[in-house]
N, C-alpha and C positions, 0 to 999 in steps of 0.2 A: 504494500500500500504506500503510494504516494505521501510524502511528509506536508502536511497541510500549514501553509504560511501566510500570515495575516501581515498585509504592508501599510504602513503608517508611516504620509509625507504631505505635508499642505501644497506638495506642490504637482501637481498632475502627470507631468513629464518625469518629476523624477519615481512616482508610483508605477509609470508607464516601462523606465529603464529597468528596475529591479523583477515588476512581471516577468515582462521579456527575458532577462539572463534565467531568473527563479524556472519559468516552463521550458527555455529549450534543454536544460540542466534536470528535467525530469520531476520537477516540485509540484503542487497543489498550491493555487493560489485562491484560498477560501475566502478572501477578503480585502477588502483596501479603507482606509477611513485619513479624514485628512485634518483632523486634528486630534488631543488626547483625549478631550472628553470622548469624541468617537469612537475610540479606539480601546476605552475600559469598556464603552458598551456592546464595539464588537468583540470582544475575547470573549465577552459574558453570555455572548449568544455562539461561538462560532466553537472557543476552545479550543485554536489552533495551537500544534506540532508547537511553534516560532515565532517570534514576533520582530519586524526590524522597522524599528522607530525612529524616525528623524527629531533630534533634538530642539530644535527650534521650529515653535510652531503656532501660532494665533490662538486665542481663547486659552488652551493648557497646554505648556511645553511637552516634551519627550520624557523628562527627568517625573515630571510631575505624576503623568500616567503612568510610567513605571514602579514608582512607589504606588501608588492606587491600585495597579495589577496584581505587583507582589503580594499587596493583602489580601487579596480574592488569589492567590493560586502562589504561593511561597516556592512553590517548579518549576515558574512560567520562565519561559527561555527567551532571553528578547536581549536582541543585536540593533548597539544605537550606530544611527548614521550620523555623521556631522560632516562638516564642512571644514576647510583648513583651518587653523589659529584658532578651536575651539577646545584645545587642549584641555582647559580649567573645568568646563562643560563635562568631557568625557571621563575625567575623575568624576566627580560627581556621579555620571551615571552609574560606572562601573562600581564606589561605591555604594548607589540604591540598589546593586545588582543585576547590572546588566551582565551577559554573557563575554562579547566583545563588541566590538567600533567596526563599521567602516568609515571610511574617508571619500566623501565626493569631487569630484567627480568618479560615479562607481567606475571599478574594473572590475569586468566577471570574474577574473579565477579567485579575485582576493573575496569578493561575496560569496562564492561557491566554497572557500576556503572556511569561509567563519561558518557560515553553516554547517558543514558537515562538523567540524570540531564541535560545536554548539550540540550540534543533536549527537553528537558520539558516536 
C-alpha cells in the first residue's frame, strides 16, 4: 500500500511541485491544505502516513500546527519545508518535533530522501 501524504503550503505551485515529485516516486497524495488551521483539520479527517509543512504561512504558521498535531497524534510524522535563511525557524520546528527540513526551492531526490528516512 501506497504511503499516504498530506501536503501543507499556502502556496499552490509549491503544493503542485511536491504532488508531482510525491506521485511519480510512487506516494499517495491524500491531501493538500494551504494553511495550518487547515491542515490540523485535515490530519483529523485524513490521518495520513506524513505530513510536509511549509513553515510560513497566513492565518497559523507551520511551527504552530505542528504543535496542535502532535497533541492529536504524538507519531505524527511531519517534514517542515522552508525557505533559505530560515535556519532559526527550522530549530524550532524540529524542536516541536518535526521529523526533518527541506529547503526550497525543492529537489526530488532530497524530498524523496527525507521521506523514506521519515517513514523508515
Amino acid at each position: 500500500m501506497a504511503n499516504r501524504i498530506l501536503i501543507v503550503d499556502d502556496a499552490a505551485f509549491m503544493r503542485m511541485m511536491i504532488r508531482d515529485i510525491l506521485t511519480k516516486n510512487g506516494y499517495e497524495v491524500c491531501g493538500e491544505a494551504n494553511d495550518g488551521a487547515q491542515a490540523i483539520e485535515k490530519f483529523k479527517e485524513l490521518r495520513p502516513d506524513l505530513i510536509t509543512m511549509d513553515i510560513t504561512m497566513p492565518e497559523m504558521d507551520g511551527i504552530q500546527a505542528l504543535k496542535e498535531i502532535k497533541k492529536i497524534d504524538g507519531n505524527a510524522k511531519v517534514i517542515m519545508c522552508s525557505a533559505m535563511g530560515q535556519q532559526a525557524m527550522v530549530i524550532d520546528a524540529i524542536q516541536a518535533g518535526a521529523k526533518d527540513f527541506i529547503v526550497k526551492p525543492f529537489q526530488a531526490d532530497r524530498v524523496i530522501e527525507a521521506i523514506k528516512k521519515t517513514l523508515g
